[in-house]
Short mmCIF file of the C-alpha atoms (twelve columns), coordinates in Angstrom:
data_MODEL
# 
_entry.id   MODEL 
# 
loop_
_atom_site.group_PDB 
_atom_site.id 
_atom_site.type_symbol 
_atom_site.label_atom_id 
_atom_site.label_alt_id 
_atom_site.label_comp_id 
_atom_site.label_asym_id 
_atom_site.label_seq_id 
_atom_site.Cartn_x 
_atom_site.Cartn_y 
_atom_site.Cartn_z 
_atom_site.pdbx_PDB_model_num 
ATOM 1  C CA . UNK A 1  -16.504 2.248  6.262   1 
ATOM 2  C CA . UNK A 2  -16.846 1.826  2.566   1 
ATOM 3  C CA . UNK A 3  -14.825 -0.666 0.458   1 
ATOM 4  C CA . UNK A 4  -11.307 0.376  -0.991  1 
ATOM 5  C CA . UNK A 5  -11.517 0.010  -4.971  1 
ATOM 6  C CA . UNK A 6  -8.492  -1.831 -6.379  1 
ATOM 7  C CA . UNK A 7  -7.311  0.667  -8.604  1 
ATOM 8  C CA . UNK A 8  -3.517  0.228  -9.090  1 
ATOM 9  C CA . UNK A 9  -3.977  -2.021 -12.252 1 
ATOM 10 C CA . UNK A 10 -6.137  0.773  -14.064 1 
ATOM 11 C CA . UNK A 11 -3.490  3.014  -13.382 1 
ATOM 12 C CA . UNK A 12 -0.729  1.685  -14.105 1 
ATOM 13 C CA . UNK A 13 -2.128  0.170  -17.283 1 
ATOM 14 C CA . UNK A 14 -2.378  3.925  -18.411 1 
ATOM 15 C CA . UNK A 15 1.136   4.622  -17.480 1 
ATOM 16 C CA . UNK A 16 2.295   1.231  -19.979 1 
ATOM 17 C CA . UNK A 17 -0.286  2.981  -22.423 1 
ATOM 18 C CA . UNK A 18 1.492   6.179  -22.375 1 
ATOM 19 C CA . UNK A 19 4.890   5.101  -22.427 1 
ATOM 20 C CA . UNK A 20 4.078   2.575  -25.202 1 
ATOM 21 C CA . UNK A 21 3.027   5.203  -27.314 1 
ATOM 22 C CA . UNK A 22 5.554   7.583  -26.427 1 
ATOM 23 C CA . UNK A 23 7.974   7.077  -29.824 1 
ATOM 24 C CA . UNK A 24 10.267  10.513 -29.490 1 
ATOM 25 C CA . UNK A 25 13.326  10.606 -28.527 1 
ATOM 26 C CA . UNK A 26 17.169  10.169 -28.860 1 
ATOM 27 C CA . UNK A 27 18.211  6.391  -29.868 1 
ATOM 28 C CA . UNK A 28 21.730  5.607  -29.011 1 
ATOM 29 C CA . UNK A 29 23.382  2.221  -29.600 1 
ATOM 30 C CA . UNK A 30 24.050  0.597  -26.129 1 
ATOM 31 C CA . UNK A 31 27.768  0.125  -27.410 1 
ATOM 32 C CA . UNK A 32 28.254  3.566  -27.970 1 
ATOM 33 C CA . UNK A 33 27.067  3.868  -24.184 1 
ATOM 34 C CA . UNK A 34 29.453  1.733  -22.505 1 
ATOM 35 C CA . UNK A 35 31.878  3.244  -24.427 1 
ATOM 36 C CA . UNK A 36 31.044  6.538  -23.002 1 
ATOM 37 C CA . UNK A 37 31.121  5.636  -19.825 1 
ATOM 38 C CA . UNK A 38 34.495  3.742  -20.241 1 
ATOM 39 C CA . UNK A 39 35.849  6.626  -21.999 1 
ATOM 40 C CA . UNK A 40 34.929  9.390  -18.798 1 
ATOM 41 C CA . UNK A 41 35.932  6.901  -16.140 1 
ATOM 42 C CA . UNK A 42 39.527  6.642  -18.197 1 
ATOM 43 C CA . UNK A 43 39.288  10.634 -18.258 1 
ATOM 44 C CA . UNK A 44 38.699  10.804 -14.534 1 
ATOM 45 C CA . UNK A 45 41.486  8.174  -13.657 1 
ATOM 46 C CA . UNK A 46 44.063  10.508 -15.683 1 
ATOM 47 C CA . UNK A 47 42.468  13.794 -13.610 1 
ATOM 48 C CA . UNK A 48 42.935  12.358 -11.077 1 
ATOM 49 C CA . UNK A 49 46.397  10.854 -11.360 1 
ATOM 50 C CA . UNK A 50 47.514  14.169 -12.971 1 
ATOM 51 C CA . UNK A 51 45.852  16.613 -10.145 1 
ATOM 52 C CA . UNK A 52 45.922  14.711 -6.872  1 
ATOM 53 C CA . UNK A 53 43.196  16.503 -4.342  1 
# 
């Protein structure tokens, strides 16, 4: 039986390579994110209050 190669490092080295270099993208403040979320979960409260299932 031959020997297993240790590859995992390799490959995930290329993954941090790729993402590293990956500069795209939409940048959002994380305050503008928590108010997001704080803003729909106040939204969904007053749904829910307003149309009871």
């Amino acid at each position: 039986m031959a020997k297993k190669k240790n590859t995992g490092f390799q490959s995930a080295a290329g993954l941090v390579r790729y993402f590293e270099e990956e500069k795209t993208g939409v940048k959002i403040d994380p305050y503008w994110v928590i108010v997001m979320g704080v803003a729909t979960a106040v939204v969904v409260t007053i749904l829910h209050v307003m149309y009871p299932a």
